[in-house]
N, C-alpha and C positions, 0 to 999 in steps of 0.2 A: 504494500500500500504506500504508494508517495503522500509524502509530508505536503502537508497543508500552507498555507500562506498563513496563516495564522500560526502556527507552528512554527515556521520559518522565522516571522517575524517577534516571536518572543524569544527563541534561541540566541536570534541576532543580538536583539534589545539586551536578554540580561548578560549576555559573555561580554559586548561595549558593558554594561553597567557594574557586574563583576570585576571588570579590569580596572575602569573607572575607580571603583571604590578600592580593590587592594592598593591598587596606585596609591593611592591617597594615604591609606592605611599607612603602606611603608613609610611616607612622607613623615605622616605626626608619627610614627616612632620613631623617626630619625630625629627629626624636630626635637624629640622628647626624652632623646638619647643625647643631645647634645645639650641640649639645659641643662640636666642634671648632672655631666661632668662638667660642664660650667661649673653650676653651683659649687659642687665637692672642691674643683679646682681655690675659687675665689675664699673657701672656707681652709682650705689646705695651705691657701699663701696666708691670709688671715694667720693662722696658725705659728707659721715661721715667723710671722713679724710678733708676734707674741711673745716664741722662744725667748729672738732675738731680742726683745726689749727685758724682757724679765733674766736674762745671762748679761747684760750689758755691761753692768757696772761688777760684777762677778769677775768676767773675762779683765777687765780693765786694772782689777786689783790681783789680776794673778790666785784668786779662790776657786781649783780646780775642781775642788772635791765636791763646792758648790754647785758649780758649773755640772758638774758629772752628775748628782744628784736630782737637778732638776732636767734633766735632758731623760734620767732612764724614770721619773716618774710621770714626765707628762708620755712617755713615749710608750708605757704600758698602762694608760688609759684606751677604751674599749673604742676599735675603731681604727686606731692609729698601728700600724704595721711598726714601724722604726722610727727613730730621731737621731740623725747624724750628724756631727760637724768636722769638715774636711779642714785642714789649709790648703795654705798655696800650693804646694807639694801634692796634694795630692791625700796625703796618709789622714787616716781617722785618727782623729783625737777625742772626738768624745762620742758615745754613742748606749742607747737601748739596750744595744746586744755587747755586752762587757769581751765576747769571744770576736766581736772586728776592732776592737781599739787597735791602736799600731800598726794595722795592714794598710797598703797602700792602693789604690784602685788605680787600672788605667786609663788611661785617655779616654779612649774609645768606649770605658763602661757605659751603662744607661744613665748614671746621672751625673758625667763627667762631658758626655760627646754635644751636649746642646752649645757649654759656651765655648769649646773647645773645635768647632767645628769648622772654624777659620785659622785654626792651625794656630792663634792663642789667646787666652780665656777675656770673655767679651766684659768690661765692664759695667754696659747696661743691657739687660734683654726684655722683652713682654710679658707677661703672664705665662700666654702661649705657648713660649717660646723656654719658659723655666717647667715647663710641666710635660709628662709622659706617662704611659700608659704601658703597663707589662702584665706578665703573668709569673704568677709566684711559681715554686717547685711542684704544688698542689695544684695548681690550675686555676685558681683564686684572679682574679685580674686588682690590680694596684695602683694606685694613681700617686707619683710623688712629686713635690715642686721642691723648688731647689732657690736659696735665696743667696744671693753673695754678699757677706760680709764685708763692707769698702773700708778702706784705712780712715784712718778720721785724726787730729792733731792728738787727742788724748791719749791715742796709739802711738804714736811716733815718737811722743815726746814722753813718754811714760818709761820707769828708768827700768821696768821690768821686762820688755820688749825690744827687741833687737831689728825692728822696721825702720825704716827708712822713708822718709816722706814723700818717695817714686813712686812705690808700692801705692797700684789701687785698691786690688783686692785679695784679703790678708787668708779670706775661708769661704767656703761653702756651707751654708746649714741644709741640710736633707732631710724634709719632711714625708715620708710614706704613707699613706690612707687606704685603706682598705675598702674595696668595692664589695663588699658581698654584700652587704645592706643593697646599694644601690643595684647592682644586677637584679639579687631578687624583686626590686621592686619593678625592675625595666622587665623583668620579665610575667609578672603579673599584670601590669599594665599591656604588657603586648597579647596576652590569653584576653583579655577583657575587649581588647579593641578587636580583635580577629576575631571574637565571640559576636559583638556589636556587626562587625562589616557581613560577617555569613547571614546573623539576622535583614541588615538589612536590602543585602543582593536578594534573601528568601522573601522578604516583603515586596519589594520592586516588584522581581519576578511575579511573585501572586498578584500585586495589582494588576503590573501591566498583563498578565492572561486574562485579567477580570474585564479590565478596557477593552483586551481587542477581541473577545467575546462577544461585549457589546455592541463596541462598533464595529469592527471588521467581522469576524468568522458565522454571527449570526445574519447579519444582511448581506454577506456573500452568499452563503448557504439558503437563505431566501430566496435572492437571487439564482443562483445555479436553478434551484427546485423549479423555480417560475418559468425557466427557461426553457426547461424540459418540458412544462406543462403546455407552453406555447408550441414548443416544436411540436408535441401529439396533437395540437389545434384546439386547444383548448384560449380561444381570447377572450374569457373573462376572467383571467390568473388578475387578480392588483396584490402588487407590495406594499405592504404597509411605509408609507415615509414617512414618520416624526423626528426624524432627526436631521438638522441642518448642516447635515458635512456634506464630505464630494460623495460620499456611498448615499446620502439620504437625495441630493441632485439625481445620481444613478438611477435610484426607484423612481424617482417623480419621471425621470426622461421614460421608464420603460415603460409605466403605466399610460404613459403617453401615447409610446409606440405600442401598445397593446390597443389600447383605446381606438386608433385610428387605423390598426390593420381588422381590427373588426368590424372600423366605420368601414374600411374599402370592400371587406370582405362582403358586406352588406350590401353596397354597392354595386358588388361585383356577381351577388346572386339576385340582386333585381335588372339588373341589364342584361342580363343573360334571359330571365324571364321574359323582360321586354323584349326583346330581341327577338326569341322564339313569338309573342305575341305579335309583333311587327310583322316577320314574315310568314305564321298564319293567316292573320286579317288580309296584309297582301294578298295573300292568296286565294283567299274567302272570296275577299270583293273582287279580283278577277272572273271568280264562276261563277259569280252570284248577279254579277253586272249583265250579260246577257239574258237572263231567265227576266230579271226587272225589266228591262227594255222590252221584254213582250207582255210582260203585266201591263206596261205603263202604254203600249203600245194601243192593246184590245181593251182596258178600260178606258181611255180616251175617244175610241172607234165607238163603244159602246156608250159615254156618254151624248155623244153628238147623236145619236141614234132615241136617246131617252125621250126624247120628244116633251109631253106635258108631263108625264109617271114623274111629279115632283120627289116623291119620296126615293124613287129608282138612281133620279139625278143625283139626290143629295150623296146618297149611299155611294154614289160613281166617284165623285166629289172625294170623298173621303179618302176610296182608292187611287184615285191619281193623285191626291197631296202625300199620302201617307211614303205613295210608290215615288216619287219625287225627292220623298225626302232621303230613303233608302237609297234613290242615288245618290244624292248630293254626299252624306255618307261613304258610300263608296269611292266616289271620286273625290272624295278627301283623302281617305285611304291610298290612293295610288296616285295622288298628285304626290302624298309625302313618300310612299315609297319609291318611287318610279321619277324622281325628278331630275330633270335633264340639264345640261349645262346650259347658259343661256346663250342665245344667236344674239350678239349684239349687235344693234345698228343703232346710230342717230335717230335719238326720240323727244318729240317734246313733249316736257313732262307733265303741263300744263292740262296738253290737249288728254293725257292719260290720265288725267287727275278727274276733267271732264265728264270721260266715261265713264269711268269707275263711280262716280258721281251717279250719272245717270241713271244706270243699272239698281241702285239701292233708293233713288229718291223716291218709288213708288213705298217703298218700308219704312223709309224715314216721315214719310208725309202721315201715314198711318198711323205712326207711334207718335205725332207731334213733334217732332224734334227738327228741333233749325241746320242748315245748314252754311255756314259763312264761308267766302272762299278768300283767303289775301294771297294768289299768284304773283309773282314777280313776273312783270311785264317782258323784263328784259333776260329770261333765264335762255342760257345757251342749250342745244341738246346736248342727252346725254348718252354715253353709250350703253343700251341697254335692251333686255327684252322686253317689248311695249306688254304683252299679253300677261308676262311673270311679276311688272311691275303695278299691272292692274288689277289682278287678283291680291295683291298684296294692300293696295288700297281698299279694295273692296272688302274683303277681312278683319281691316284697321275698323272701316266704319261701319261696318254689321257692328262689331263688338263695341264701339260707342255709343252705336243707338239702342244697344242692349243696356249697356249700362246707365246711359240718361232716361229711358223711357220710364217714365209714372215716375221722376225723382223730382221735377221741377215744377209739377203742380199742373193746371188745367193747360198752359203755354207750353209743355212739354220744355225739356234741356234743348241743350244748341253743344253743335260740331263744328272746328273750326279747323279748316285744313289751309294749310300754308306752304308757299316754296320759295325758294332762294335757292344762290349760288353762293357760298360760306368757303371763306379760307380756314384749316383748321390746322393748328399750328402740330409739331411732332409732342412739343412736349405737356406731356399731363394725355397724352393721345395715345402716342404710338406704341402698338405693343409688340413685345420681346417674345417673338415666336420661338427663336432658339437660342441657346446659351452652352458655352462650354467652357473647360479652362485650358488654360496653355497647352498642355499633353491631350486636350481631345475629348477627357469625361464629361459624357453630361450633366449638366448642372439644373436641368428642369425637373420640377419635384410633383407630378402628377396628385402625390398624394394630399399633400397641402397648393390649399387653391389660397389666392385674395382677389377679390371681386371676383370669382371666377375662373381664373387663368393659374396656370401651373407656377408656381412660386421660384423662384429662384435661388438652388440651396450653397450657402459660402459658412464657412468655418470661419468665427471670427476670436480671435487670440488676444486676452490682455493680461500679464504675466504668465503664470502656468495653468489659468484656467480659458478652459472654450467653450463655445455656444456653437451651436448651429441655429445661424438665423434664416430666415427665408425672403429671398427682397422682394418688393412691390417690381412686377412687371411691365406696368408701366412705366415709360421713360419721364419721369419731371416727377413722378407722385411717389411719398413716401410713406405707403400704409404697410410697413414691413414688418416682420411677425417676428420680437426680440423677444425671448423666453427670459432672458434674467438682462436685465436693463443697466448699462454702467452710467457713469458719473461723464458728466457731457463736460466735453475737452478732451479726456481721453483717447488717443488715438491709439487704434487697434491693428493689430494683423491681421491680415485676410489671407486662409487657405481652401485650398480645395477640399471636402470632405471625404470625395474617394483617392486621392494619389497624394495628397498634400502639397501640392504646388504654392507656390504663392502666386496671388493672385494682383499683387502692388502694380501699377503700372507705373512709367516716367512723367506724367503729369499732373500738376499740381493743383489743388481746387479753387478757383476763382475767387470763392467769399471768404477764405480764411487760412488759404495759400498752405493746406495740409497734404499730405501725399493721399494717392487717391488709388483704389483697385477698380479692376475691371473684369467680363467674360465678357467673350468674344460670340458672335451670331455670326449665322452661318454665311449671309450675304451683303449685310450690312456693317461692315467691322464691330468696333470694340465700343462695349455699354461701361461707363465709368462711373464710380459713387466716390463720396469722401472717405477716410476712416477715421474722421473724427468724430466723434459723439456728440450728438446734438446738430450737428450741420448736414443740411438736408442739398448740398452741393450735388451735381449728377452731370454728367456728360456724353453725349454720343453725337460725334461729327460727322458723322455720315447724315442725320438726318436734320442736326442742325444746320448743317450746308446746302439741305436737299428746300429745307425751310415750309412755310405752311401749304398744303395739298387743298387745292380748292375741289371742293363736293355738291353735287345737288342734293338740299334739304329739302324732305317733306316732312312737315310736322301735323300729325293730328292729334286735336284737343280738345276734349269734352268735360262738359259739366256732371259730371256724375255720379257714381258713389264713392268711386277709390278703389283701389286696390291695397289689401291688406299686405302688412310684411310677411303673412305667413303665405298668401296667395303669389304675393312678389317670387319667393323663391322656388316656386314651381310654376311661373308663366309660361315659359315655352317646354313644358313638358309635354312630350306627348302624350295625351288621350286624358288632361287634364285641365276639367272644366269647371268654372262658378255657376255653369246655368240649368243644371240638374242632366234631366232627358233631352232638354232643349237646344244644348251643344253635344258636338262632338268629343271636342279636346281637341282637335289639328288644326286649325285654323292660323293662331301662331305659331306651333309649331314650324306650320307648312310657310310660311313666311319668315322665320328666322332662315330656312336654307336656302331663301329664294333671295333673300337680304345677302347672304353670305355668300351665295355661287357667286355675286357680282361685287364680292370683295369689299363691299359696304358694311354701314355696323346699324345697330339700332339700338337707342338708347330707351330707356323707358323711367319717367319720373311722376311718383303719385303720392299722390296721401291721401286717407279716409275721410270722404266728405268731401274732400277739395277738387275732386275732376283728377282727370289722366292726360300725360301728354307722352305718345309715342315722336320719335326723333329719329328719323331714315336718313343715312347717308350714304349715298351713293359718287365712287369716286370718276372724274372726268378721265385721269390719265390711266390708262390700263396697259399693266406692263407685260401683260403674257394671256392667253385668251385662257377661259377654264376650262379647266380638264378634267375636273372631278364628277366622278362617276354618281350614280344614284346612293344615299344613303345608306340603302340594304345590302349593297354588294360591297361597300369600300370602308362601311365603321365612318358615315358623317361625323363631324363635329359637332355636338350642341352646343348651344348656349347658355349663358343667366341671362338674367332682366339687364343686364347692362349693357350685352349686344357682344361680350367678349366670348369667344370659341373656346370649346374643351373639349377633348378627344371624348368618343365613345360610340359603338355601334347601334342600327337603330334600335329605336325604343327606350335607349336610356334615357334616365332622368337627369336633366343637366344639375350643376354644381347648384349648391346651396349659397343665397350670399342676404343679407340681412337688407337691403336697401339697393336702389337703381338708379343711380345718379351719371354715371360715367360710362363711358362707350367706348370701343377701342376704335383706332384711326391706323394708320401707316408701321410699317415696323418689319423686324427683318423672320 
């Protein structure tokens, strides 16, 4: 079984805190080893100047016997090994041990070689420098200092003395002290302190496995378990987060990522359903379209035939609306499935707005509802398909005069359609269809959308901690999704999240002259942000060079009930409707792709109670004719309410987004 990380790291922690502490240990016993012959030292010279003062006047009057007496009874007090006194010569003259009087020591002895050690005896030395350390025959260790006797005029001039007033120094006095006191105690003190250090390496130790317990080996081990649980498919594993370190960050990210592969996953079993619903209905209303065409064919034959039989008529009546209506259902069905790229030609969009007009004013007039037109007189054609942009009118304004009708009282609501030629600039517009980094990965984050659109994923670095943020897709707009938010000034690194590249580019941001990253789009060069925090700095020369794209707007606008944010986020869903039995569901639908084949956007902005205002833009310059296939066969793009694209096959449900304010325009 391999050791654990937890394991590992308490091994590591207490052999560093083990070392640590003996370290230390040796220290204060050295420390504490050197005090204490300090001390004994300073008590040992102490000592000789005491001899030396209580023999002084002894030595001076030639009273040997004095001299002798007091030297062997301070010198068998408890403690003191010997009490010597040398001359210059060398020979003991007085001493403790009665068996070294008269002997001469060498030079080179232990307590002849300190002053002696410059080849001749030093007049003055340091404490230091007079004291040594031995070991007796017994093994005993011994500490003696050694003090020099200097001539003095009392001596020279004294008639019992044979000195000379050259002579510095006349003797040696040798103090010996005994260490066995002190060892024992150096040596209890050192069991005490090695008793103390083993406690508290065992303390360390047991907290720190207590610690990383808590924090580390339990929330890893949560971790791992959840892991597994995810991999058998299970995503509704949550880790518990309450803790605020990088392991408790870990949980919240995974509950995240748990969170949102379940949202995809979700996602990904209703599009599939849809899908399969998409091309059954196709298929449906393919076989079903012929059989109605001879309903509707011999009830019609049939009522023109009914003559007076009022009752036969009505009954006929009922069949040819009913049967009318089951096609127009149908050929909702396979307008959405079955839609064709558009034939574009110069169209005025006026005289299409006209028609489209036309065809519904008999419903409009019915339901009370006004209709107002503000055309621009001067709008140039556009290239477009007159037939796909008139169903898309047509559609616009059913669904207005559904929503106004019985809201404005006995005068019915009013529909107000409009057009212009609108320059609209790249930025706050254009959106970032693709992204990558330096080395190639892609950087669009299907799973996380804003406004719609696939978010853009960059690793952002501020000392050793990262985020993965997701940028706003849009060029100029910064609704970007920071999961832990820094301190604004801050300037960050930016890497790639799958190869780690950096993402920094060479130029600098305009508003606050900070270095700035970028990903690169597949045709439109490089999209550039700031990495200073708080500065909403962005750049992309390609389209700020290409500058604003002029568009034909139509806007239709009604008085009438609103659109709910929760109905906002499934407007262009397929086969989803506010009007019970009485709608389809395709209608916008069938117009977001007829919006979209012509590389146009549509904006949608409402609020409850206050009217709806749909916003078409269709662009003048077309730089490549459409090629894209019918929905069912190629995985169309849906939309949200904002007009921006998101990959998915038919029948899914487009992105979720909270509000419809913005549209997408130009981009790479």
């Amino acid at each position: 079984m391999k050791p654990g990380i937890g394991t590992l790291a308490i091994v590591g922690v207490a052999a560093v805190t083990a070392a640590v502490i003996g370290v230390m240990s040796g220290v204060v016993i050295g420390a504490h080893h050197d005090a204490l012959v300090a001390q004994l030292t300073r008590s040992a010279d102490q000592l000789s100047e005491t001899i030396a003062g209580s023999t002084h006047h002894d030595m001076l009057e030639n009273r040997r016997d004095a001299v002798h007496r007091e030297i062997v009874t301070i010198g068998h007090q408890q403690g003191i090994e010997k009490v010597r006194l040398f001359n210059s010569a060398g020979r003991i003259m007085f001493s403790s041990d009665e068996a070294e009087i008269g002997h001469a020591l060498d030079k080179n002895a232990e307590a002849c070689y300190a002053c002696h050690a410059a080849g001749r005896p030093l007049a003055r030395l340091p404490i230091r420098a007079r004291s040594r350390i031995w070991r007796a025959a017994d093994g005993h260790r011994v500490l003696g200092v050694i003090r020099p006797i200097h001539n003095e005029p009392g001596c020279w001039q004294a008639d019992c003395h044979a000195h000379t007033a050259d002579e510095v120094v006349l003797g040696v006095l040798d103090v010996d002290l005994s260490m066995v006191d002190a060892d024992r105690q150096l040596a209890h003190d050192r069991r005490q302190l090695t008793l103390l250090a083993v406690l508290a390496i065992a303390a360390s130790s047991l907290m720190l496995w207590a610690l990383s317990r808590a924090l580390i080996l339990r929330p890893v081990a949560a971790l791992i378990a959840s892991t597994r649980r995810v991999a058998q498919g299970d995503l509704t594993t949550v880790i518990p987060a309450t803790a605020w370190t990088e392991l408790g960050d870990l949980a919240r990210a995974f509950n995240e990522m748990t969170r949102r592969l379940g949202e995809a996953q979700r996602q990904l079993t209703q599009a599939d359903k849809l899908a399969s619903v998409g091309r059954l209905a196709a298929g449906v209303a393919h076989e079903i379209n012929n059989p109605l065409t001879g309903v509707l064919t011999y009830a019609s034959f049939l009522e023109k035939r009914a003559g007076d039989d009022t009752e036969m008529r009505a009954d006929l009546e009922v069949i040819v609306r009913e049967t009318k209506r089951c096609r127009d259902i149908v050929r909702g069905l396979l307008d959405f499935a079955r839609q064709t790229p558009p034939r574009r030609q110069p169209v005025d969009l006026n005289e299409v707005v006209r028609r489209a007009a036309g065809i519904v004013m008999n419903q409009l007039t019915l339901a009370h509802v006004g209709l107002d037109f503000d055309l621009a007189t001067d709008l140039p054609p556009v290239p477009a398909e007159a037939n796909q942009i008139q169903q898309v009118i047509v559609n616009l304004l059913l669904n207005a005069a559904d929503a106004v009708a019985g809201q404005a009282g006995a005068n019915g609501g009013r529909i107000r359609v409009h057009t212009a030629a609108v320059a609209v600039p790249p930025r706050g517009h254009a959106l970032i269809h693709t992204a990558a980094c330096p080395r190639g990965c892609d950087l669009l984050d299907p799973a996380v959308r804003i406004a719609g659109s696939p978010g853009i994923r960059v690793l952002r670095k501020v000392g050793e901690r990262e985020n993965l943020l997701r940028m706003d897709p849009v060029y100029g707009r910064a609704n970007h999704q920071v999961p832990v938010p820094v301190e604004e000034g801050v300037i960050a690194g930016y890497l790639c999240p799958a190869c780690r590249a950096r993402l920094e580019t060479d130029h600098r941001c305009e508003r606050c002259d900070a270095p700035m990253f970028g990903v690169t789009t597949r045709d439109a060069g490089q999209v550039e942000w700031c990495t200073r925090a708080g500065c909403d700095g962005s750049r992309w020369e390609s389209q700020d060079v290409r500058g604003p794209e002029t568009y034909a707007e139509i806007v239709v606008a009604d008085t009438g009930r609103g659109i709910t944010p929760e109905e906002m986020q499934r407007l262009f869903e397929p086969f989803f409707t506010t009007k019970g039995t009485h709608g389809t569901g395709l209608g916008l639908a069938v117009t977001w792709g007829i919006v979209e084949g012509h590389g146009g956007s549509i904006e949608v902005t409402s609020e409850p109670g206050q009217g709806t205002r749909f916003t078409i833009r269709l662009p003048y310059r077309v730089s490549e004719p459409a090629t894209d296939t019918a929905p069912a066969a190629s995985g169309q793009t849906m939309p949200d309410a904002r007009g921006i694209a998101t990959s998915g096959p038919l029948g899914t449900r487009p992105p979720r987004t909270a509000s419809a304010t913005t549209g997408g325009g130009g981009g790479a």
